[in-house]
N, C-alpha and C positions, 0 to 999 in steps of 0.2 A: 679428705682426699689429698690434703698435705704430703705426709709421709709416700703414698703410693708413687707420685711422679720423682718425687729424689729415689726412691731405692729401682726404680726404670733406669734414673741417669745413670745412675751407680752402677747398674749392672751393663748399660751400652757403653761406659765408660774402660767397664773393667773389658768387657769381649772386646772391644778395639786397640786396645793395650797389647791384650794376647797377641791379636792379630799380627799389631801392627812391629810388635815384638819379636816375633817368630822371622817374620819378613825381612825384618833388620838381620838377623843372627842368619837367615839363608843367603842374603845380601851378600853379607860378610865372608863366609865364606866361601860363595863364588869368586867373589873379587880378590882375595885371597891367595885362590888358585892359580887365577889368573895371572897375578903379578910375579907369586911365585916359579908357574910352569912357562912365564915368557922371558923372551932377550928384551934386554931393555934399549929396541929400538923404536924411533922417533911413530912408525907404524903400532906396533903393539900397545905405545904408551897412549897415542891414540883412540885405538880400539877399546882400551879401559877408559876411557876418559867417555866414549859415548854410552859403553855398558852404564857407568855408573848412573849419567844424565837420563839416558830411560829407565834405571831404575828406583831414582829419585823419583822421577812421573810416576811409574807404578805406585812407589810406596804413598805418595800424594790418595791419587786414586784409591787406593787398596784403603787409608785411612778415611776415605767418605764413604766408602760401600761400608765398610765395618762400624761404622756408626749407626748408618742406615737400617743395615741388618740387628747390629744388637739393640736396635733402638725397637724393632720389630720383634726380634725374639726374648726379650723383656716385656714387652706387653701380653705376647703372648702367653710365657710363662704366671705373669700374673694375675690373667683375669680371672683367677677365680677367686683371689683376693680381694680385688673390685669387689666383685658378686657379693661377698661376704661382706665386705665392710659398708657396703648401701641396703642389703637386708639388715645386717644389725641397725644401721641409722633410719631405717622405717618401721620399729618394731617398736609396740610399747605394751603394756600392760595387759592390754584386749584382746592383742595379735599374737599370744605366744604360741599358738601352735603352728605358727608358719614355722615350713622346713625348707634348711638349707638346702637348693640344687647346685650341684657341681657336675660339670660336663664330665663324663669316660677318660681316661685317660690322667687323672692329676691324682694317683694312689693319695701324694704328700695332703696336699689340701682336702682332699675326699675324708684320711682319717682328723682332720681339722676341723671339714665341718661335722662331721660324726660327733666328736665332742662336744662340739657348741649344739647340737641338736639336743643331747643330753641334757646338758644345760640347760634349755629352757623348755625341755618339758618337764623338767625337775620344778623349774622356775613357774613353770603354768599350776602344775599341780599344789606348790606352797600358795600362791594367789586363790589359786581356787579352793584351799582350804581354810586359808583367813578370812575370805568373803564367808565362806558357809558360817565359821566360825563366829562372825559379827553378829550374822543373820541369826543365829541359833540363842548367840547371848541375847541378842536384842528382844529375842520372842522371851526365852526365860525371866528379863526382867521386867521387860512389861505386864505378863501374866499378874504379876502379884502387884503392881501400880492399879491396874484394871479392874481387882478384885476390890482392892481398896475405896478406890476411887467411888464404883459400883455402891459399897457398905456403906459408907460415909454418906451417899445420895440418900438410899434410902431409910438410913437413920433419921437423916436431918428429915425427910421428906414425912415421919410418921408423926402425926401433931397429937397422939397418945403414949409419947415414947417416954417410957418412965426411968427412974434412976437404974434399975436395976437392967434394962435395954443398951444404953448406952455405956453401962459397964461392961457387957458383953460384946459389946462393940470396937469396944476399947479395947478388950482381951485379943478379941481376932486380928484386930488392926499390931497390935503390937505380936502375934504369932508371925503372922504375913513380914513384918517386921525382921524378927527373926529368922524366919528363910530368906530375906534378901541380903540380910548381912552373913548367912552362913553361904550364899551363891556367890556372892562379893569375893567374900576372902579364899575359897576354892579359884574363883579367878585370878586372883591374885597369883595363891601359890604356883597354877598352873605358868602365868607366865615369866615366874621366878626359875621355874623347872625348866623352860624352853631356854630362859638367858643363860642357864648354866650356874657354875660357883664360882666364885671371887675369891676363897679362901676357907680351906679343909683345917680341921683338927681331928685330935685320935680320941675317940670317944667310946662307952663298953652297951655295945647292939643290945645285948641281952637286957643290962639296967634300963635303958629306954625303952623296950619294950615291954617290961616289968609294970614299968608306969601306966604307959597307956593300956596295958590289960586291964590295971585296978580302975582306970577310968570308964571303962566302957564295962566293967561289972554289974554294975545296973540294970544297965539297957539288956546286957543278957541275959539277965534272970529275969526281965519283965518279958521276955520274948518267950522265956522259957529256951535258952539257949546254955549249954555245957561250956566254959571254957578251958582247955586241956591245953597244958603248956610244958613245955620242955625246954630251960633257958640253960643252956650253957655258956661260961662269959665269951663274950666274942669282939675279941678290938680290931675296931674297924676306922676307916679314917674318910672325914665328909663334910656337910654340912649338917650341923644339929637339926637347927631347924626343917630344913628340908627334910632329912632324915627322919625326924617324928612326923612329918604331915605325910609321908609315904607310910611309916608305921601304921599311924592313926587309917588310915584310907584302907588299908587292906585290911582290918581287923573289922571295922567300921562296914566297911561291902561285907566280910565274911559271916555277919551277925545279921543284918538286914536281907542280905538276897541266900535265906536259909530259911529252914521249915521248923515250925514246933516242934522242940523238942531234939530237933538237930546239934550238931557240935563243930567245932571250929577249937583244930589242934594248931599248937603256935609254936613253934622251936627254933631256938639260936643253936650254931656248930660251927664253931672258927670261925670265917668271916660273913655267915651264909644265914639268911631266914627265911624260913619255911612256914606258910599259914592255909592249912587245910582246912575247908568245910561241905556240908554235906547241903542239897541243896537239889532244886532243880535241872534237870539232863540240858547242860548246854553242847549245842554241836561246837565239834572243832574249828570248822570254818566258819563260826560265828564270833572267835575271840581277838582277830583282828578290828573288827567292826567295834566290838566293846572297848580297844583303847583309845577311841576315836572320839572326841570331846561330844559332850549330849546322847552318847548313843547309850540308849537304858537296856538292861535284859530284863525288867521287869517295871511298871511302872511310875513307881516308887523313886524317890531320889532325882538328884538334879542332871545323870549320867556324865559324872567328870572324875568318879572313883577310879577307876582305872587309867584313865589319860593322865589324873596327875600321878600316879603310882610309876607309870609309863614316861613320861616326862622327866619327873625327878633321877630314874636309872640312869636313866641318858644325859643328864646332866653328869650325873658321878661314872661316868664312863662303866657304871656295873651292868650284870647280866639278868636279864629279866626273865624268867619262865612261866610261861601259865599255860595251864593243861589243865585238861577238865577229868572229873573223875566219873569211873563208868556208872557208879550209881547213883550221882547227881554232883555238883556243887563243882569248886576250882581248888585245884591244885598250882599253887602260884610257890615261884623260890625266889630273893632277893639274894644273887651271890656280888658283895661288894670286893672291889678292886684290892 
């Protein structure tokens, strides 16, 4: 509340100036006239002598109303600034869907708080998607602590548990294992992709994805999945890493959320990847939901294939498209900057 009473003084300062300015230069050339259109008798020299003395009292006068007044229409013009600056200093974390009131009448301030209203419900919405966002990791890692924890009980607890029990205990414990450090480093990358990149090189789309195709050969022919590729070289300029874990994730969704015997076509063109597959009929308005951290289209997986896929774009300022095809699965395009 600093700043608001100097920029009041400042403005009763400056309308009293005007005022008292304007008054001075009418002064002037009254008196002016005077001296000029009179004989310079002992009467007339007079008469100017008490014009001037009542209009010193005026201008007296005139400088206290004009303080007065601008001291008044400085407040007035400002309180919707007040208004704003004691909402913003009672607002915190919990509160952000309070909205700015501005009285009729203040267009300027009105599209001011317009903005700042924007602002925080931009601002509510990122809170309210961190909190979910915690809540959602917090369930996903405790599941597999719980499972564990669970095994371990009732291993210890069987007093016929032979070698060959507690190897198999061992195996789960170290699976469960494995999905926590593959939910980990998904987390990770995810909030690698939200910081953004620190420093791009030019690297060839195609050979990277070349690689990861031959990676995940496996898994698709243990699924009984086709992989159909089209690499044309494509220099593109980004982060590698980020870049392979965006590759990796949409090749990786396109093999998993697909049907026996389905296929997933993969193609590089200039700066552009294209990874089609065939798959279950998702609706259209269901593909915002899916880039949304945790949210599965099927039960399978940790649901963070597509948020970091979605993330990663956004960090490299690229264009992300995903469309679903009419007879099942996604049609996604990676077009890099």
């Amino acid at each position: 509340m600093t700043a608001l009473p100097r920029l009041r003084t400042r403005l009763a300062l400056l309308h009293t100036a005007l005022a008292f300015g304007g008054s001075m230069v009418v002064l002037g050339v009254v008196a002016l006239g005077m001296f000029n259109g009179s004989h310079t008798t002992s009467g007339s020299t007079d008469n100017l002598t008490a014009v001037l003395r009542y209009a010193a009292v005026a201008l007296v006068l005139l400088a206290a109303a004009s303080i007065a007044l601008g001291w008044f229409i400085a407040g007035r013009a400002l309180r919707p600034l007040d208004t704003i600056t004691r909402a913003a200093r009672s607002m915190s974390a919990q509160d952000l869907e309070t909205r700015l009131r501005i009285p009729p009448g203040y267009s300027e301030f009105t599209e001011l708080a317009g903005t700042l209203d924007g602002l925080l419900r931009r601002l509510h919405e990122s809170f309210t998607a961190q909190r979910q966002f915690v809540a959602n990791a917090s369930h996903e890692l405790r599941t597999p602590l719980t499972v564990q924890r669970t095994l371990l009980q009732l291993t210890l607890a069987d007093p016929d548990a032979s070698a060959d029990t507690l190897r198999s205990a061992c195996e789960e414990l170290l699976d469960l294992g494995r999905q926590q450090e593959q939910l980990i480093d998904a987390l990770l990358t995810l909030a690698t992709g939200y910081d953004g990149i620190a420093r791009r090189e030019r690297f060839d789309l195609a050979h990277l994805t070349s690689q990861i195709v031959l990676d995940h050969q496996a898994e698709a022919e243990a699924r009984a999945i086709r992989l159909r590729t089209s690499l044309t070289p494509a220099s593109i300029t980004g982060d590698v890493p980020l870049t392979a874990s965006l590759v990796t994730n949409l090749i990786a969704n396109a093999i998993r959320h697909n049907v026996p015997g389905g296929t997933v076509d993969i193609a590089t063109a200039d700066s552009r990847l294209t990874v089609t597959n065939t798959g279950r009929k998702i609706p259209r308005d269901e593909i915002s939901r899916l880039t949304e951290p945790f949210q599965r289209a099927q039960s399978q997986g940790h649901g963070l294939g597509l948020a970091i896929i979605t993330a990663v774009a956004r960090a490299h300022g690229a264009q992300l498209t995903i469309e679903p095809n009419p007879a099942g699965g996604l049609h996604i395009t990676y077009q890099a900057r």
